[in-house]
PDB file of N, CA, C and O in Angstrom:
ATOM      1  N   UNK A   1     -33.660 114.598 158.608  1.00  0.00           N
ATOM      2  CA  UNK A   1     -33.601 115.882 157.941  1.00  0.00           C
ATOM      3  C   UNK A   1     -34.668 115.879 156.846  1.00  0.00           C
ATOM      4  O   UNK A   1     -34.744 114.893 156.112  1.00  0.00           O
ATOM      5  N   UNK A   2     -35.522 116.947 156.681  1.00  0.00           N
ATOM      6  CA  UNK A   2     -36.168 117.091 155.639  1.00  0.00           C
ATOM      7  C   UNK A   2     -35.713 117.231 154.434  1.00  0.00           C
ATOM      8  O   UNK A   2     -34.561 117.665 154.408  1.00  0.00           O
ATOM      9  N   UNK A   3     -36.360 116.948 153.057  1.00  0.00           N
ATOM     10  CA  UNK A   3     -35.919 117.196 151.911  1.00  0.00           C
ATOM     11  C   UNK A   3     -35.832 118.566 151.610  1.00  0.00           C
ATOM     12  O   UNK A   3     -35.382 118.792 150.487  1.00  0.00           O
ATOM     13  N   UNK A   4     -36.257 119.953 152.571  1.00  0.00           N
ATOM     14  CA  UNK A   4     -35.909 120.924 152.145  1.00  0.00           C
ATOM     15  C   UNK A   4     -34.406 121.228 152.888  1.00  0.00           C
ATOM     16  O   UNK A   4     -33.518 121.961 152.453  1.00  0.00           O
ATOM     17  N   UNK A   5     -34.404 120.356 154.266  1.00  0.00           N
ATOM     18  CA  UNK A   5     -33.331 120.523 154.866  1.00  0.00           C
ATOM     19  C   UNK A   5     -31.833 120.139 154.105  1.00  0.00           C
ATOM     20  O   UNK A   5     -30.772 120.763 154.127  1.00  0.00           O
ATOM     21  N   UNK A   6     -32.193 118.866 153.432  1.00  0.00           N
ATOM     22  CA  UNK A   6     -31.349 118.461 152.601  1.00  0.00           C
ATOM     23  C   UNK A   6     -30.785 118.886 151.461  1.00  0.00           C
ATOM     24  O   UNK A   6     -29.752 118.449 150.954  1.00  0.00           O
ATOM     25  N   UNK A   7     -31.270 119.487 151.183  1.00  0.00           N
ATOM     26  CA  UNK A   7     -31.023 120.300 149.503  1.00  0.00           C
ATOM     27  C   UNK A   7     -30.133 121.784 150.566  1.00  0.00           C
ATOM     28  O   UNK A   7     -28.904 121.786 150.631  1.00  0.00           O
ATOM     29  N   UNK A   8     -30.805 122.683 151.147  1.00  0.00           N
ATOM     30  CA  UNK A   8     -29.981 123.562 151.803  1.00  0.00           C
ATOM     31  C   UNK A   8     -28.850 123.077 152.409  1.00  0.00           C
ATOM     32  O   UNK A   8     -27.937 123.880 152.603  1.00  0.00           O
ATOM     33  N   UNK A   9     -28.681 121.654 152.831  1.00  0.00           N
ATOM     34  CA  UNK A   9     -26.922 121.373 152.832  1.00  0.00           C
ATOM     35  C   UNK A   9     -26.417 121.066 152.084  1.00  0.00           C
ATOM     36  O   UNK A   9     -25.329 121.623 151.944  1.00  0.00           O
ATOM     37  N   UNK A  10     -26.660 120.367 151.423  1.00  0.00           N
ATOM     38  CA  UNK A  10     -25.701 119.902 149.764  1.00  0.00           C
ATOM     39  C   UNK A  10     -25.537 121.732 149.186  1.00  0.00           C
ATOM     40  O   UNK A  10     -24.463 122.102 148.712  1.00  0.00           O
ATOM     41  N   UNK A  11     -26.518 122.537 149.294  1.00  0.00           N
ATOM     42  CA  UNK A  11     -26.096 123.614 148.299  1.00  0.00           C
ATOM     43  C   UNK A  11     -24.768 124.188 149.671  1.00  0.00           C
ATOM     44  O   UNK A  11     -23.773 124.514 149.023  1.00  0.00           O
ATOM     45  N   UNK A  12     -24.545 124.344 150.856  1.00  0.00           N
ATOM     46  CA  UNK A  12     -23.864 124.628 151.858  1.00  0.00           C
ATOM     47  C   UNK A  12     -22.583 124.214 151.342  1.00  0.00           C
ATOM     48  O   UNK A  12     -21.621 124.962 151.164  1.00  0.00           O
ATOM     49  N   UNK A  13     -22.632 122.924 151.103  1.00  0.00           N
ATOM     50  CA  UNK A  13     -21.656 121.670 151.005  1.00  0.00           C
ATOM     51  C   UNK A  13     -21.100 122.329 149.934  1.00  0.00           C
ATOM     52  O   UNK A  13     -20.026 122.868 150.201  1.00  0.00           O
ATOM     53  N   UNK A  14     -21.628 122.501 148.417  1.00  0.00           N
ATOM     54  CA  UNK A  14     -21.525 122.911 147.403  1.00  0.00           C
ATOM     55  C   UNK A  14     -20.252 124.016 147.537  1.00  0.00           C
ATOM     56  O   UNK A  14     -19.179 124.036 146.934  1.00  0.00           O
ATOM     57  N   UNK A  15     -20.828 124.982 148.628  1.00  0.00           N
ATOM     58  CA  UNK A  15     -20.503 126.480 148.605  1.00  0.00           C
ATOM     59  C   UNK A  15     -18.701 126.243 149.193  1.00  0.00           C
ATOM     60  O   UNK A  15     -17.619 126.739 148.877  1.00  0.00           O
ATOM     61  N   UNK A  16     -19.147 125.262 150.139  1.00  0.00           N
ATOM     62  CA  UNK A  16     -17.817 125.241 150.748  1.00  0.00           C
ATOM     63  C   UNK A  16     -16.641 124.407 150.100  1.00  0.00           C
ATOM     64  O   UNK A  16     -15.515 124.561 150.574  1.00  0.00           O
ATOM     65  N   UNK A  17     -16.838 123.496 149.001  1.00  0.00           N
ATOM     66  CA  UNK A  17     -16.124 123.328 148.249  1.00  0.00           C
ATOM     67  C   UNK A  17     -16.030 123.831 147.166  1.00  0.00           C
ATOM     68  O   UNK A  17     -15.610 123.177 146.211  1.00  0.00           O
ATOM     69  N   UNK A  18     -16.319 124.834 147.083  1.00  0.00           N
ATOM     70  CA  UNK A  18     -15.972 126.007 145.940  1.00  0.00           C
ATOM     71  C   UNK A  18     -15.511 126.641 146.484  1.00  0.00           C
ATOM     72  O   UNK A  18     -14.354 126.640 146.064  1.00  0.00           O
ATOM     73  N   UNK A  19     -15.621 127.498 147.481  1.00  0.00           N
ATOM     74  CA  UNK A  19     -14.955 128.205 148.598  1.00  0.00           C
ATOM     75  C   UNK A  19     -13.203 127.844 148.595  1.00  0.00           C
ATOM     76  O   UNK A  19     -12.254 128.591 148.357  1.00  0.00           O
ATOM     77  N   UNK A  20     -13.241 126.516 148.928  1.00  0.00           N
ATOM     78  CA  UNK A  20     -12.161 125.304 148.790  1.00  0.00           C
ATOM     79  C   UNK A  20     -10.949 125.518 148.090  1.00  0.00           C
ATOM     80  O   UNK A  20      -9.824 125.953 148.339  1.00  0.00           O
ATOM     81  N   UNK A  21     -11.676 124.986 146.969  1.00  0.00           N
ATOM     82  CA  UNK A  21     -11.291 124.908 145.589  1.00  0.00           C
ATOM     83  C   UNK A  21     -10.705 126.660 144.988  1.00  0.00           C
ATOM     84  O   UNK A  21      -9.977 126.559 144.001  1.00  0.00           O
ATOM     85  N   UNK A  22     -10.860 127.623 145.297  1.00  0.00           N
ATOM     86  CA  UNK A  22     -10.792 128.603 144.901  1.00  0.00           C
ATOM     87  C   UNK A  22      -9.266 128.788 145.359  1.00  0.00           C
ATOM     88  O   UNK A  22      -8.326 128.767 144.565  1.00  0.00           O
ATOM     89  N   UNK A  23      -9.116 129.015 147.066  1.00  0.00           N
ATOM     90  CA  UNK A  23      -8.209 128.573 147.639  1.00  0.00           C
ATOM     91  C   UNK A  23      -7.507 128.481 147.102  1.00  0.00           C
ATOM     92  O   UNK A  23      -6.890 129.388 146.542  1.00  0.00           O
ATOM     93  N   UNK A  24      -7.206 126.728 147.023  1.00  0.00           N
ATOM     94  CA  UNK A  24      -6.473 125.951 146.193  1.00  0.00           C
ATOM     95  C   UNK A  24      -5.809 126.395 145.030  1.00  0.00           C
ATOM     96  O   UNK A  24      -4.610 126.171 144.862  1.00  0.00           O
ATOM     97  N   UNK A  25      -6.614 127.108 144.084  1.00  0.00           N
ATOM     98  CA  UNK A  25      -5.637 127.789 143.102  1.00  0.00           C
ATOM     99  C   UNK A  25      -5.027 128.518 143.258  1.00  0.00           C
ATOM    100  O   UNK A  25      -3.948 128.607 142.673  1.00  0.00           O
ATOM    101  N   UNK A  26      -5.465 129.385 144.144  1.00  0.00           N
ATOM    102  CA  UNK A  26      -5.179 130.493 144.850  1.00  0.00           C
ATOM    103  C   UNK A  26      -3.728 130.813 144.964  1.00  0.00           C
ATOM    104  O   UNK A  26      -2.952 131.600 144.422  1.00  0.00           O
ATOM    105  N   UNK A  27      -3.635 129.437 146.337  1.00  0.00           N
ATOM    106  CA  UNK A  27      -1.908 128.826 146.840  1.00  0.00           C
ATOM    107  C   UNK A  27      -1.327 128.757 145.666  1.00  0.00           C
ATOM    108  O   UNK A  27      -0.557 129.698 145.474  1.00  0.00           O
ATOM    109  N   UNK A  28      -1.436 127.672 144.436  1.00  0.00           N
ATOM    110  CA  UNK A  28      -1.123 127.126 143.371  1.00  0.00           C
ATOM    111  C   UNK A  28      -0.556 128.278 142.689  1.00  0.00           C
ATOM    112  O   UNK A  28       0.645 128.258 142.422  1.00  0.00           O
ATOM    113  N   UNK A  29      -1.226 129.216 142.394  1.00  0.00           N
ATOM    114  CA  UNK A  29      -0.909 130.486 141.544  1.00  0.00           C
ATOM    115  C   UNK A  29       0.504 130.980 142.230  1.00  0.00           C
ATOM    116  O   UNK A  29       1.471 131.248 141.517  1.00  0.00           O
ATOM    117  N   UNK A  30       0.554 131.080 143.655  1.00  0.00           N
ATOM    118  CA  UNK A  30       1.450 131.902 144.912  1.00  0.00           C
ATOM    119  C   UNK A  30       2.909 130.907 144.778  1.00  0.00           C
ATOM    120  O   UNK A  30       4.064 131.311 144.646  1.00  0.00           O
ATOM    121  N   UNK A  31       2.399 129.436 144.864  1.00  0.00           N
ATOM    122  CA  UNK A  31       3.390 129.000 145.259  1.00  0.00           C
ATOM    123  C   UNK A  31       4.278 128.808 143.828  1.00  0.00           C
ATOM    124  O   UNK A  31       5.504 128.698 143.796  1.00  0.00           O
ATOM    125  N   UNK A  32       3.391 128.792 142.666  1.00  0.00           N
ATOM    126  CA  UNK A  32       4.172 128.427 141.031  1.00  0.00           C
ATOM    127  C   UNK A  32       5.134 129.820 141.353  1.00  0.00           C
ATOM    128  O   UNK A  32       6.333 129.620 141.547  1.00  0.00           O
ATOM    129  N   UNK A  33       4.730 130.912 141.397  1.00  0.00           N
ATOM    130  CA  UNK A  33       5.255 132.173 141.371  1.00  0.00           C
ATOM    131  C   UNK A  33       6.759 131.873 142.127  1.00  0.00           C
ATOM    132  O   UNK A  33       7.809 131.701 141.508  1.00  0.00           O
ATOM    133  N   UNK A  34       6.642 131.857 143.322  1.00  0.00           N
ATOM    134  CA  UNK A  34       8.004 131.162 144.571  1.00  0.00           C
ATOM    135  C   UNK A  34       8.838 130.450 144.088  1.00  0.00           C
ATOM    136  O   UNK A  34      10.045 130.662 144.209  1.00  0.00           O
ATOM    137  N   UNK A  35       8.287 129.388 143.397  1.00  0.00           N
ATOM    138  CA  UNK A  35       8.828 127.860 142.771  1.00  0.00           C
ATOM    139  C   UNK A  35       9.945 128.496 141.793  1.00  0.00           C
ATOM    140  O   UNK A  35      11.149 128.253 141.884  1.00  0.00           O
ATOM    141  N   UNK A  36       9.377 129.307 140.891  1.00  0.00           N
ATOM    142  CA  UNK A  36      10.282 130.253 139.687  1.00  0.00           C
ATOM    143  C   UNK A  36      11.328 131.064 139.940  1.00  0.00           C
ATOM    144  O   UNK A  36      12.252 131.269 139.152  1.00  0.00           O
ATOM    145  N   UNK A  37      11.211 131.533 141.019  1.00  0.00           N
ATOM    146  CA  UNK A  37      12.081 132.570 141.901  1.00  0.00           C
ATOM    147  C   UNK A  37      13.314 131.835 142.382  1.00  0.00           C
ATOM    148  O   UNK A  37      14.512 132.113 142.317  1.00  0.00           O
ATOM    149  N   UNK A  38      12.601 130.742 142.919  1.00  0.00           N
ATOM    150  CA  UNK A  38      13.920 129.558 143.476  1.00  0.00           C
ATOM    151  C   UNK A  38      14.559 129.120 142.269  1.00  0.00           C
ATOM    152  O   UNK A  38      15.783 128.997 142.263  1.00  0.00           O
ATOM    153  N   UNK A  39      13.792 128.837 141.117  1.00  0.00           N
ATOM    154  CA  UNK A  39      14.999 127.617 140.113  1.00  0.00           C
ATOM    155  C   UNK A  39      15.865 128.925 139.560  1.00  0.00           C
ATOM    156  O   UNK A  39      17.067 128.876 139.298  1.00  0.00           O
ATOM    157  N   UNK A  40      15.048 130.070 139.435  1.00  0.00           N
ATOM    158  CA  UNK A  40      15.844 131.095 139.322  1.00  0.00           C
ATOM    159  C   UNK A  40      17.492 131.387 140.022  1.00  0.00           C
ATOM    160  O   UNK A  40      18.661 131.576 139.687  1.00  0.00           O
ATOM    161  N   UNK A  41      16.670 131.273 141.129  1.00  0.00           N
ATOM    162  CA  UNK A  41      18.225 131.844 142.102  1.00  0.00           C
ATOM    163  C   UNK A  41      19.049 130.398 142.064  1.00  0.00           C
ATOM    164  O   UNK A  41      20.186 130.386 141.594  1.00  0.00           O
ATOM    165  N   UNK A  42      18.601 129.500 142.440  1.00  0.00           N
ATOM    166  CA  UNK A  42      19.376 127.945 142.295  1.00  0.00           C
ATOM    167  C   UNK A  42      19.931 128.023 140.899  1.00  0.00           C
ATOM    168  O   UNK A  42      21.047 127.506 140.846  1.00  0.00           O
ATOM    169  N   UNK A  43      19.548 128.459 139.864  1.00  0.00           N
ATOM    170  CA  UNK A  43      20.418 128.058 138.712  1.00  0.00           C
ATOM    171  C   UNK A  43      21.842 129.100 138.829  1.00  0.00           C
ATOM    172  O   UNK A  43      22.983 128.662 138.678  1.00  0.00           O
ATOM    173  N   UNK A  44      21.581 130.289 139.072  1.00  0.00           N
ATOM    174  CA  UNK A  44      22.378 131.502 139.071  1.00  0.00           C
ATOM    175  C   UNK A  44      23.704 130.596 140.299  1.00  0.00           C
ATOM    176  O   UNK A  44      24.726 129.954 140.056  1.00  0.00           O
ATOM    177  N   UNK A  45      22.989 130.991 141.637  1.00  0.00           N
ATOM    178  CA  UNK A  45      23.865 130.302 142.153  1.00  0.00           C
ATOM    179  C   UNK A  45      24.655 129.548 141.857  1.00  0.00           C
ATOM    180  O   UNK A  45      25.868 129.754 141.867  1.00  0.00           O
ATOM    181  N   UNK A  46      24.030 128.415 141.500  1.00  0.00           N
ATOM    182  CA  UNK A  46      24.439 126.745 140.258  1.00  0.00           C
ATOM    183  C   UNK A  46      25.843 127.015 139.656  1.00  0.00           C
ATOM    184  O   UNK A  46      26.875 126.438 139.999  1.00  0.00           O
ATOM    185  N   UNK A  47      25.707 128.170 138.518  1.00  0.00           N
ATOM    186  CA  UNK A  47      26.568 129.159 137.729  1.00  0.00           C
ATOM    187  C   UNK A  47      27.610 129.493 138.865  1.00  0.00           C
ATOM    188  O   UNK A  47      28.623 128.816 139.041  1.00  0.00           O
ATOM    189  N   UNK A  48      27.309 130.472 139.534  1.00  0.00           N
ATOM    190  CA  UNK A  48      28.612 131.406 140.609  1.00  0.00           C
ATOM    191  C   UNK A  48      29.415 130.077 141.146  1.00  0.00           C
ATOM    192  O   UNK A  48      30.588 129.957 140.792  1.00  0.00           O
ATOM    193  N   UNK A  49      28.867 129.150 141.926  1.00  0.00           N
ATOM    194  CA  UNK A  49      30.107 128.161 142.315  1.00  0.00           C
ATOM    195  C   UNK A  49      30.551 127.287 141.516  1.00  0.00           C
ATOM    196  O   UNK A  49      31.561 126.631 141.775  1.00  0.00           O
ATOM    197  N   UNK A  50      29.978 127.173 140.611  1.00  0.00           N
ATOM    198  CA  UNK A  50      30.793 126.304 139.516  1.00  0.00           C
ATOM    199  C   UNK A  50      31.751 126.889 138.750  1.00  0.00           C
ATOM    200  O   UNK A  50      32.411 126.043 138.145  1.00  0.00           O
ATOM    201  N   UNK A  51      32.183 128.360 138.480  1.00  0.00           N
ATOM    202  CA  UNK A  51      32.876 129.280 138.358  1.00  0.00           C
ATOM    203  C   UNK A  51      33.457 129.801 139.525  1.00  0.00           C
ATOM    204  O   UNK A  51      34.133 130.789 139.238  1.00  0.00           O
ATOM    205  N   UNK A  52      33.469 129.597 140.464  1.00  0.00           N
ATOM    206  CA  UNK A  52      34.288 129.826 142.062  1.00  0.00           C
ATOM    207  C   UNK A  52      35.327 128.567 141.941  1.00  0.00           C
ATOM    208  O   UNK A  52      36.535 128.687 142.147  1.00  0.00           O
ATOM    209  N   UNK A  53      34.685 127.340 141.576  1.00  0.00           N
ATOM    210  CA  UNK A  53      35.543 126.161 142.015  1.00  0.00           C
ATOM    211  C   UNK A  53      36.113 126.054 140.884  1.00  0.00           C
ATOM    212  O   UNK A  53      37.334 125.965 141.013  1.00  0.00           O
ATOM    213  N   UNK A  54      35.634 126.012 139.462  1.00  0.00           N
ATOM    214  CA  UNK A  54      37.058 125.688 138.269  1.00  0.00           C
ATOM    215  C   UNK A  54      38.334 127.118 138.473  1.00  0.00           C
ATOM    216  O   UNK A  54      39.478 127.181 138.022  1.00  0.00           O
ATOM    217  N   UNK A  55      37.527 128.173 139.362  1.00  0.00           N
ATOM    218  CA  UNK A  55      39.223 128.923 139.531  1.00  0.00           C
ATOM    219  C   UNK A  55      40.195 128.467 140.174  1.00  0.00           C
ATOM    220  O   UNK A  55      41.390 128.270 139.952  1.00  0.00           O
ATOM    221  N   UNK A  56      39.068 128.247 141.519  1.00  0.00           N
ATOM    222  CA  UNK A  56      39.709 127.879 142.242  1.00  0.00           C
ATOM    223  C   UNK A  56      41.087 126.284 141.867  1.00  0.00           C
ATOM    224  O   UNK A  56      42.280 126.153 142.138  1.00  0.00           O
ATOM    225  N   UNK A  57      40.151 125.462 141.215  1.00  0.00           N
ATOM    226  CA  UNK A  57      41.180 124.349 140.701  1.00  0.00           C
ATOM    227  C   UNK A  57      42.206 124.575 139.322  1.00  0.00           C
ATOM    228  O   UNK A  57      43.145 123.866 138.957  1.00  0.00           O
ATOM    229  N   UNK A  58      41.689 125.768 138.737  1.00  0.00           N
ATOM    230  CA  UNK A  58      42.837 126.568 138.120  1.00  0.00           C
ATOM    231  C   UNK A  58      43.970 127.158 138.532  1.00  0.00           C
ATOM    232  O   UNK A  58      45.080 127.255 138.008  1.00  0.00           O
ATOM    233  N   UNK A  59      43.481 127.575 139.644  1.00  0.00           N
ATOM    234  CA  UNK A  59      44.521 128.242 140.751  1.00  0.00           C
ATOM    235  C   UNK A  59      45.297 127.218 141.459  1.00  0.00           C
ATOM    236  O   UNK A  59      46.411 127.585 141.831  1.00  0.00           O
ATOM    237  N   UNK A  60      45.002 126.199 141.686  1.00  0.00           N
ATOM    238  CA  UNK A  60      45.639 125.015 142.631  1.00  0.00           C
ATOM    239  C   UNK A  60      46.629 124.325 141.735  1.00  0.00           C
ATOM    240  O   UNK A  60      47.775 124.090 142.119  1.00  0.00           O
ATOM    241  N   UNK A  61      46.244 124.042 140.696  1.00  0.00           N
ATOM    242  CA  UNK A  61      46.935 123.085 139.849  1.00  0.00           C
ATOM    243  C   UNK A  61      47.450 123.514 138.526  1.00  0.00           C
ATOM    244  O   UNK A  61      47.572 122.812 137.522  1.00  0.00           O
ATOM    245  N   UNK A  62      47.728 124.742 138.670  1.00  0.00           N
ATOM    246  CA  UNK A  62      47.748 125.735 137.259  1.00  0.00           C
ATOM    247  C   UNK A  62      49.684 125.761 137.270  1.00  0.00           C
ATOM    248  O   UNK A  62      50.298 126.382 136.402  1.00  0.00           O
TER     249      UNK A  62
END
């Protein structure tokens, strides 16, 4: 490969790991968003059956 050939792939190379990388945050941004939604609903949930079951063992042994 020539040295002009060479420099036009490294800048290629360049492009496509920026390209990449952009991506990458991209997901990152999408999936933090999801991630929040879940500890969200998992905590709530968390709450509702742990208040389902002390009735429930209020109710059993009351």
């Amino acid at each position: 490969m020539t040295a002009k050939g060479q420099v036009i792939a490294d800048e290629l190379q360049l492009t496509d790991l920026a390209r990449i990388q952009k991506q990458i945050w991209k997901l990152e941004a999408e999936f933090e968003d999801h991630l929040e939604e879940f500890e969200m609903t998992l905590t709530q949930k968390t709450t509702e059956l742990n208040d389902e079951f002390q009735h429930e063992l209020t109710r059993r042994y009351s």
